[in-house]
N, C-alpha and C positions, 0 to 999 in steps of 0.2 A: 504494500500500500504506500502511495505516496507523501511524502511530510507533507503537513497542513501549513495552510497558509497562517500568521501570525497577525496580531492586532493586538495594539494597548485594548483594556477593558473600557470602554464607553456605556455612558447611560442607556443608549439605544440597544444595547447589547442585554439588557434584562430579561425580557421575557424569552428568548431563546438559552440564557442560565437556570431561571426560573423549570419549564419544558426538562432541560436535560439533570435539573437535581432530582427532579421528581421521577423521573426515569430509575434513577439512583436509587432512590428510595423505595419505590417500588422492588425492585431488585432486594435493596437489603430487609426489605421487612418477608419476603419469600424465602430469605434464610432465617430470620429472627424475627417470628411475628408481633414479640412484645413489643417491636417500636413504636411507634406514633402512626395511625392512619395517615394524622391531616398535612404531613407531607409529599402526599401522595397526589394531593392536588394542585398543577402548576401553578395556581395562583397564590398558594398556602408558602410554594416555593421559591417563587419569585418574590413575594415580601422578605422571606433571610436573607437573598442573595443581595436584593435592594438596602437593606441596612446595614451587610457588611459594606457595601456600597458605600454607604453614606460614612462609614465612621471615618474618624479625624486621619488622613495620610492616606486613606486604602488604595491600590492601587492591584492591578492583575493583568493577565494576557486575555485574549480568546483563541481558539483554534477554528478556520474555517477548511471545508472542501467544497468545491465548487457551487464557491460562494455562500453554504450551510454552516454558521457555527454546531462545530462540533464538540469543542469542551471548552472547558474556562478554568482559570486559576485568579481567585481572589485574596491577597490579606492585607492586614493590616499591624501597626503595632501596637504595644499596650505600655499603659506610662504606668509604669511597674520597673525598680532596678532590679527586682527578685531577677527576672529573666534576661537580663545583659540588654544589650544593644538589640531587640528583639522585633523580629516579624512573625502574628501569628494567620497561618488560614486556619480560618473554625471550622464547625461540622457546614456551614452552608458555602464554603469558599471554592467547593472544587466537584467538577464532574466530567467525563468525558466516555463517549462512546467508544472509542478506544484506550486503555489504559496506557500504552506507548507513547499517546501523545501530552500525556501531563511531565514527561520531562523535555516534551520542547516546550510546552507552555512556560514551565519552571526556569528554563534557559533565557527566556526574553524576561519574564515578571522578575526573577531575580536577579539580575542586571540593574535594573533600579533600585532593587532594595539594596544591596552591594554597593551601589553608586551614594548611596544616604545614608552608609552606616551603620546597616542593618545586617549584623551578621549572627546570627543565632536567631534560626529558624525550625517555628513550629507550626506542625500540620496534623488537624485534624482525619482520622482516617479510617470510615467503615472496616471489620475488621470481618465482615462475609468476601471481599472480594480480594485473593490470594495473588491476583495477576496486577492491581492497581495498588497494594499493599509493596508488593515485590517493586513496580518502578518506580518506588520511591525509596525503596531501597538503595537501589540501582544510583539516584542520584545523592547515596553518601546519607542518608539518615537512617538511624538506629531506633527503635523501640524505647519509647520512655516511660509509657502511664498509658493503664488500660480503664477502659470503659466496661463497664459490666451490668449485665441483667439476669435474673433469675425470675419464675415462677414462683409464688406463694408457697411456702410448707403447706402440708397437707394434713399433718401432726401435730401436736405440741411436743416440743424439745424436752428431753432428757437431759439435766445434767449429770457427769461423769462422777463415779463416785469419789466423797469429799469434796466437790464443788457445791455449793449454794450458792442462785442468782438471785439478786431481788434488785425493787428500785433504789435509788441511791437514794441519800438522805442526806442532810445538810452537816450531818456530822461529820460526813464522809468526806467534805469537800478537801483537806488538805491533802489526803490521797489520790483526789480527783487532778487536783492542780498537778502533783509527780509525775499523774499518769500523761496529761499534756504534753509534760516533758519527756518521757521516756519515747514515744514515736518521735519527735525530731534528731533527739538523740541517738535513735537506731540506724535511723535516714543518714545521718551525718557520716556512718562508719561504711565502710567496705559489705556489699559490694555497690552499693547507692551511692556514696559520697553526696548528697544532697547537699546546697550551700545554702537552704529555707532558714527564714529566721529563726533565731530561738531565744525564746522568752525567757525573765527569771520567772523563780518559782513564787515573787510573790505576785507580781502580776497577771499569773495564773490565780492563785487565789482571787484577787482581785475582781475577775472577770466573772469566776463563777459563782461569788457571794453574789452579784450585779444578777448575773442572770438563772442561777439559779432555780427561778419558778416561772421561767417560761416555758410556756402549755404545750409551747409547738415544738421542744424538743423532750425525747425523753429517754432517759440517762440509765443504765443500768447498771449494777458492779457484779461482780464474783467472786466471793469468797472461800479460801478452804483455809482447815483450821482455823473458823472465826475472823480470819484478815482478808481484806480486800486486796486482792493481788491482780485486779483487772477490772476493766470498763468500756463500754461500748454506748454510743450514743445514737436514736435514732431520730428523726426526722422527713417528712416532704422532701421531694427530692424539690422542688421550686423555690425552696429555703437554700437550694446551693450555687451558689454562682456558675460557678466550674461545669455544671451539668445545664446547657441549656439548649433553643434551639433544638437539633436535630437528634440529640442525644437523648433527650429527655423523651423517656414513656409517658402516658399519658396516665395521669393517678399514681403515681409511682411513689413506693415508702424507699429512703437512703438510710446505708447502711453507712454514717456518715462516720464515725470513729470508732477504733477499738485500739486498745493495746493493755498489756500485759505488762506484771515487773519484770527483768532482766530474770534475777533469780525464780523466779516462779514459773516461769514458760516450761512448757510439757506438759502439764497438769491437764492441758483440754478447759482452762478457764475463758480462757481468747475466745473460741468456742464457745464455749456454753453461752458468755456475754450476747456474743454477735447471733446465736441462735435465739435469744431472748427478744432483740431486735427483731427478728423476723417474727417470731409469734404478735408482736406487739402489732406490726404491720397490717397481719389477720385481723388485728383485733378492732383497727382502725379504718379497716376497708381498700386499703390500697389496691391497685389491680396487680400488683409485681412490687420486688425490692430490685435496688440498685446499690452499686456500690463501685469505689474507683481506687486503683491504688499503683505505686509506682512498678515496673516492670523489675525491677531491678533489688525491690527487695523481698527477697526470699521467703521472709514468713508470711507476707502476705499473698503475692505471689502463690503460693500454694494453699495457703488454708481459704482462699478465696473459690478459689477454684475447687477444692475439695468441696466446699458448702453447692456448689450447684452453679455459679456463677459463670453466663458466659460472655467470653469481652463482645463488646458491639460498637466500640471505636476504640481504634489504637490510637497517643498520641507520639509521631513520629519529630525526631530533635535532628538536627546538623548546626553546627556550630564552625562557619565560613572559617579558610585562611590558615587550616593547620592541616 
């Protein structure tokens, strides 16, 4: 097949992105029915495309063949130092009828971003299409952070013997605040090396004396031998920035935090927490749970995925110049 013709992204150029996301999605929700219908409607998809559009800097290619756009590539950056010098495409920034051609698209749209600075780049990326996953491979980005959905338990959860779950209580919060810390802490070591901020311990406290009795999340711990050696937090997945847009199921419960003490992991506490979370989700009606977590660290990484969890965007990293 021939290389497509290339074009800066123009406003005129919406409803033929619009058309080919929804193509997309169509596509990914035939591997993963949990996602979202209403992006299955070009109009429902052409409003993402048009707002990534609109945000401050965005910029992108299109791909045509005789004279048909055929794909697109959108991003933008986010005024965040967390992410360096950064460009992100989100879940509405990219589609194309051939997966090949998003690394020529990539070749002209990041020529600009390159030219302004922008070098550490992230891209959103369905994680049913193994052929449009691979050419971005192909141009040099690795696996950072997975998207995930599961199905409702169908049960109520078991804790492991010597585990006790229950709600958290205000007593607990000094524990709570450790446990804040102990996930960034994890993240920071090998094999993540994460450079996320990390808080003290009292402004941990802090945070969760403040919020503590809000309705819209709900907190669980795990104890064996009478101590709290873990916690897991649940919530609406529309309470989480991170998950929006095309990622986001519709009714969806987040499996928004867990971790465990250093010393205490193995017990099946992490678990039991995060199994509590889901029963809670039953209890609240959600259609599905969700949950996200970096590629790269191991314990989540696998106790995610043991729980039933299956990714439904990968986020893809390349960091320009080395």
């Amino acid at each position: 097949m021939p290389r497509p013709e290339l074009q800066p992204f123009a406003e005129h150029h919406l409803d033929d992105a619009g058309r080919l996301l929804a193509a997309r999605h169509r596509a990914h929700r035939a591997a993963e029915p949990l996602m979202s219908p209403r992006f299955e409607d070009p109009q429902a998809a052409r409003a993402e495309v048009e707002a990534a559009f609109k945000g401050d800097d965005a910029s992108g290619a299109v791909a045509l063949r005789d004279g048909r756009v055929v794909g697109f590539l959108l991003g933008a950056p986010k005024q965040s130092g967390t992410w360096g010098p950064n460009l992100w495409v989100e879940s509405a920034g990219l589609a194309a009828e051939e997966p090949e051609d998003v690394r020529d698209l990539y070749a002209l749209a990041a020529t600009r971003w390159y030219d302004e600075g922008r070098t550490a780049h992230y891209v959103l990326v369905p994680a049913y299409d193994p052929k449009l996953v691979d050419a971005w491979f192909r141009l040099g980005f690795g696996q950072q952070h997975v998207h995930a959905v599961r199905e409702l338990p169908t049960a109520v959860s078991v804790p492991p013997p010597g585990v006790v779950v229950r709600r958290a209580a205000r007593d607990d919060i000094p524990t709570l605040a450790t446990l804040d810390l102990t996930l960034p802490q994890h993240q920071a070591l090998a094999p993540t090396f994460s450079a996320g901020h990390l808080g003290s311990y009292d402004e941990a406290v802090e945070e969760w004396e403040e919020d503590f009795d809000d309705a819209r999340f709900a907190t669980f711990v795990a104890e064996h031998d009478g101590v709290v050696v873990g916690s897991a937090v649940g919530c609406a997945l529309e309470l989480s920035g991170s998950n929006s847009g095309l990622v986001r199921p519709e009714s969806a419960g987040f499996l928004g935090f867990a971790a465990v003490l250093p010393e205490h992991r193995g017990l099946g506490a992490g678990r039991a927490a995060a199994d509590a979370v889901l029963d809670w989700c039953v209890e609240q009606g959600f259609s599905c749970v969700t949950t996200d977590w970096r590629a790269t660290n191991l314990l989540s990484s696998r106790a995610w995925t043991s729980m039933g969890f299956r990714p439904s965007f990968l986020r893809l990293h390349r960091l320009l110049g080395y």
